[in-house]
N, C-alpha and C positions, 0 to 999 in steps of 0.2 A: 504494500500500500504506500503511494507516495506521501509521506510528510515534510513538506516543505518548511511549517513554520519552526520543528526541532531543527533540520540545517539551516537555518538563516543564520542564528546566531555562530553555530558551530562555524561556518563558512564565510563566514563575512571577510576574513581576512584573506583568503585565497585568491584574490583577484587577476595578479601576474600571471599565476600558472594555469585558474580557471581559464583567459582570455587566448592563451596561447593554442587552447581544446577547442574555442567557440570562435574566435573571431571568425567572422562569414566573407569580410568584404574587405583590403584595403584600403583606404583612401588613394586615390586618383590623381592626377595635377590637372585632369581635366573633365567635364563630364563624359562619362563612357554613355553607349545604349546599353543595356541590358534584355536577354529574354526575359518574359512576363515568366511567372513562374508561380505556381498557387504552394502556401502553406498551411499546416493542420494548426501550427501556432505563431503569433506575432508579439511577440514581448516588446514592448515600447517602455524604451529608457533602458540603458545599462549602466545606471547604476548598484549600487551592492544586490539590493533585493532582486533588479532587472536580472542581473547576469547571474544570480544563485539559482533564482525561478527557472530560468534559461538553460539552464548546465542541467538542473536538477530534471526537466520535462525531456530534453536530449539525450536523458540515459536509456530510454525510449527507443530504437534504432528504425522502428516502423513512423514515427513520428516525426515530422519536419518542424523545424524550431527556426523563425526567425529573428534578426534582437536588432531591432533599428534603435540609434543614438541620434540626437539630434545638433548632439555637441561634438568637438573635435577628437584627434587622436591623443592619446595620453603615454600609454608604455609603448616600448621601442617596437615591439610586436605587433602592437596596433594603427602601427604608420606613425608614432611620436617623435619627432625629432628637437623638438627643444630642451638643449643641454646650455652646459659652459662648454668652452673651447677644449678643457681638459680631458673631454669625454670622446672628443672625435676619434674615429676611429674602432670605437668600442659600439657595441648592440646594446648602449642602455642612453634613454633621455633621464631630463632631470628627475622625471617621479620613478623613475628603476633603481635609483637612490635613495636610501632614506635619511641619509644626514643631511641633503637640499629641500628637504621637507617644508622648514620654515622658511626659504627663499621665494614660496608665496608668497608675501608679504615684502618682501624688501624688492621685489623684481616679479610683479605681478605677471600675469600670461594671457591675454585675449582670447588666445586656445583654448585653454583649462577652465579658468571661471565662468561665473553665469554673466558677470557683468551687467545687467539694465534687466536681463529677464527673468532676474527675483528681484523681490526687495529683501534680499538675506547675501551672507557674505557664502558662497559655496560653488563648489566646480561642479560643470557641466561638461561631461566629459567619458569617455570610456573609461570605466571604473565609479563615478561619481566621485565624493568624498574620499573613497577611499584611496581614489588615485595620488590624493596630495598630503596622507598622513605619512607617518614614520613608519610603516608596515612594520609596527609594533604585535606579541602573539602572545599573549598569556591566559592558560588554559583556568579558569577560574576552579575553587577549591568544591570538592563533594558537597560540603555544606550548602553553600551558597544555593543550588540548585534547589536541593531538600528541605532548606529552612524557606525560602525566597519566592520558587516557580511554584505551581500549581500540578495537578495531578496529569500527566503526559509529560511533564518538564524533570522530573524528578533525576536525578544520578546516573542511578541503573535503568533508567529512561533510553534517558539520552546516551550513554556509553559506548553504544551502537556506532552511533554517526561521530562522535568522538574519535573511539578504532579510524573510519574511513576518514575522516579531516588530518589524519597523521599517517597514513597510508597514502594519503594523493600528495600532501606536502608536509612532513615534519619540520618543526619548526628547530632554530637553531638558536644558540648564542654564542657561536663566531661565525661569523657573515662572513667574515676577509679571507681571500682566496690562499692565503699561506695560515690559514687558523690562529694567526696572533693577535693578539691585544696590543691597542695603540694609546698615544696619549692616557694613561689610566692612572694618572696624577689625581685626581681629584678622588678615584677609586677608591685607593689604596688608602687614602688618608680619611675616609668613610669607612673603611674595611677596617684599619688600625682601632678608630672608637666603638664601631660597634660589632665587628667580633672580638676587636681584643680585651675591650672594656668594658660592653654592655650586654654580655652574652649572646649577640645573634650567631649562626650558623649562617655559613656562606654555603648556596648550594645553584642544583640545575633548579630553574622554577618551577619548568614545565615537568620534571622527572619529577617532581615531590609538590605536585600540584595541589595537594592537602597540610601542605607544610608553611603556612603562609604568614604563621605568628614566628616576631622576631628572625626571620630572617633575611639575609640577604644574596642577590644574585647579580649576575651582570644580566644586559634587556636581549630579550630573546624576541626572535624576526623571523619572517617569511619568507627571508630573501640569503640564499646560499650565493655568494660568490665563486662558480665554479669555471666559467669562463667566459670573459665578456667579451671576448674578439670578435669582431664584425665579420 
């Protein structure tokens, strides 16, 4: 039985890798003709929910799914190419990054945001929102579900689609293509007072996803540096 509303959440973050399974159409540099072509579904908007809804009715194989965007390209996969100069060369734009995350804001994009067609600040875009966060991954704790969700939302509910959201993309915390830790100045000296002086335990977050008092971790991501060669 399809339920969508337990993987919304569970999948919300999968967006890069979902897009890479669904994208249907590149962008153009100019209008092409197209055949007419009839489908059994039309998801309008690929934003998070657009493109979960969209992946999730595609498992489908007798079912044609299509996912019109109104907005521009966003990851490099989706026809995105707005980077920095430092990036040329490489199969990632700036939201294939997640430490350019905040450079919305200081170097806005006409591409990515909605600009004049909300009165809200957010991207319009392949991915939506999620295109321009930190594709930040933290699998929240047993309780939370138990104490929190409602009777289908439950733990051993959800566990299920859990197992599949780390089967299609486990999440990491080392992104960097050589597995090191960089700049971890400020870390370290968080690390020194509170494992060494306030009792927390440094751990994986997502491995000990129940483990959430007093401890500490480095931020765990969606996004594995394995090769970004163009």
């Amino acid at each position: 039985m399809l339920n969508i509303t337990t993987d919304f959440v569970l999948l919300a973050m999968l967006l890069p890798f979902i897009l890479q399974l669904l994208f249907l159409i590149r962008p153009q540099a100019s209008p092409v003709r197209r055949q007419a072509r009839s489908y059994d579904v039309m998801v309008v908007g690929s934003g998070p929910a657009g493109v979960i809804i969209a992946s999730r009715l595609s498992e489908n194989s007798a079912r044609s799914v299509l996912l019109i965007e109104g907005g521009g390209p966003s990851y490099y996969v989706t026809g995105g190419r707005e980077r920095p100069q430092w990036l040329a060369g490489t199969s990632l734009s700036r939201v294939d990054v997640p430490g350019l995350y905040s450079t919305i804001y200081s170097n806005p994009s006409t591409n990515l945001l909605c600009q004049n067609k909300i009165r809200a600040y957010g991207a319009c875009t392949i991915g939506g929102n999620s295109a321009i966060n930190a594709g930040l991954f933290f699998e929240p704790p047993a309780s939370d579900f138990d104490k929190y969700f409602p009777t289908g939302w439950k733990h051993s509910e959800v566990s299920p689609a859990i197992t599949r959201l780390y089967q299609k993309q486990p999440s990491t915390n080392k992104p960097s293509m050589d597995g090191l830790y960089y700049q971890q100045s400020g870390y370290n000296v968080a690390k020194q007072w509170l494992v060494g002086n306030a009792n927390y335990t440094e751990l994986n977050i997502n491995a000990n996803s129940r483990r959430k008092t007093k401890a500490m971790a480095t931020l765990s991501m969606t996004i594995k540096m394995a090769n970004a060669a163009a």
